[in-house]
LUMBA-306427 format. One line per 10 residues: their letters; for each residue x, y, z negated of C-alpha. Coordinates in Angstrom, 2 decimals. Layout:
// residues N
A> X:Y:Z  ... $
//
This chain:
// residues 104
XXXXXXXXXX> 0.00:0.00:0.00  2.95:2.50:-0.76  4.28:1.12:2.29  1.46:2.52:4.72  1.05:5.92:2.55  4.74:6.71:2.87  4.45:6.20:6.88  1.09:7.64:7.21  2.75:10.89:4.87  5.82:11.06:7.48 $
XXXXXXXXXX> 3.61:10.86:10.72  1.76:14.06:9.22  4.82:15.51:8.68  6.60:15.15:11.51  3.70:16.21:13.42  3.07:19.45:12.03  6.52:20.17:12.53  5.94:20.18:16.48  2.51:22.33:15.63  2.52:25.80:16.99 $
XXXXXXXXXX> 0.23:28.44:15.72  -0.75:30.91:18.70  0.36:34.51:17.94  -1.72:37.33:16.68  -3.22:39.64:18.95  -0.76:42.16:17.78  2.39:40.06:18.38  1.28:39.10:22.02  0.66:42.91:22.71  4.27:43.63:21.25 $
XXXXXXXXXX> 5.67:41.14:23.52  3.77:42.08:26.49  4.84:45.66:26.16  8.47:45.34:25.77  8.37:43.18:29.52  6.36:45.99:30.63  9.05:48.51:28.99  12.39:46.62:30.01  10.53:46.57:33.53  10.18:50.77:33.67 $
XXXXXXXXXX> 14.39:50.88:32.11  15.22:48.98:35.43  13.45:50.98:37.94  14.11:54.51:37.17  11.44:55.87:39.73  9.05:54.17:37.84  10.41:55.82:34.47  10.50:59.01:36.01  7.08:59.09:37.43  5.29:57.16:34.39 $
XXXXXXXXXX> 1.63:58.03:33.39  0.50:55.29:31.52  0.76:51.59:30.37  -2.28:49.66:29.97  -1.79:46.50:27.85  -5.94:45.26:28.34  -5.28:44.95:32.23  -1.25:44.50:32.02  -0.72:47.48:34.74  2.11:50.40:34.41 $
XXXXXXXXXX> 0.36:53.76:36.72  3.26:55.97:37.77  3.79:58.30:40.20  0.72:59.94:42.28  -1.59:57.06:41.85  0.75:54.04:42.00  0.58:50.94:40.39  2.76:48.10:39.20  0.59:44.81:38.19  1.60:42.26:35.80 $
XXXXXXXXXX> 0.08:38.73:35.39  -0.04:35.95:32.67  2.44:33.39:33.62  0.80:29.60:33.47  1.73:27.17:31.00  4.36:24.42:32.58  2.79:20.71:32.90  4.34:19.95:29.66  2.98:22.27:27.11  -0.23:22.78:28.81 $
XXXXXXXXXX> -2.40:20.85:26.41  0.17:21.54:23.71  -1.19:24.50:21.13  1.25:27.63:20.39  1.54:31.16:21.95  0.27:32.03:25.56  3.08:32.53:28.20  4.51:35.50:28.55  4.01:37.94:31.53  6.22:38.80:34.50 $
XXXXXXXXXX> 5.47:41.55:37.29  3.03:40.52:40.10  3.38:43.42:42.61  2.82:46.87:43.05  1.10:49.33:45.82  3.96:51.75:45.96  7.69:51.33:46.58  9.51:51.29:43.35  12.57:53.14:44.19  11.94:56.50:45.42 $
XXXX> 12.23:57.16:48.85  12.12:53.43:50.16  9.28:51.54:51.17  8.56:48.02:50.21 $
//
């Protein structure tokens, strides 16, 4: 009996340690705005021209009516069932040329 309590004990165990909790709303808005921000350091027309950085729809507006979209990237095969945080994001496109003066 203390036989099949102790293994029962370390199957628990081991499997909470492979448990991920998803992050809080506030962590996953933290994360998705320093992409966004390391994305406007590397394209300085973007900086120079910034409006505005909306987290809800993950788009950066800059410049006279441009915009630089960002999507959700999709969980890989492996951790697709798996619980834990949501992928991070990467940049989709954009309707403008990011570097002044060139078009894309």
């Amino acid at each position: 009996m203390k036989s099949i309590r102790g293994i029962i004990s370390l199957i628990l165990v081991s499997g909470a340690i492979y448990a991920q909790a998803a992050l809080p709303p506030s962590a996953v808005n933290l994360k998705d705005l320093n992409t966004m921000v390391q994305f406007i350091t590397e394209h300085p027309h973007v900086a120079q021209t910034l409006k505005q950085i909306d987290l809800r729809s993950l788009t950066i507006f800059f410049d006279h009516d441009c915009e630089a979209y960002f999507e959700r990237r999709s969980p890989s095969l492996l951790t697709r069932d798996m619980p834990g945080p949501q992928p991070g994001i990467r940049f989709k496109r954009s309707n403008c040329p990011l570097v002044e003066g060139h078009s894309e």
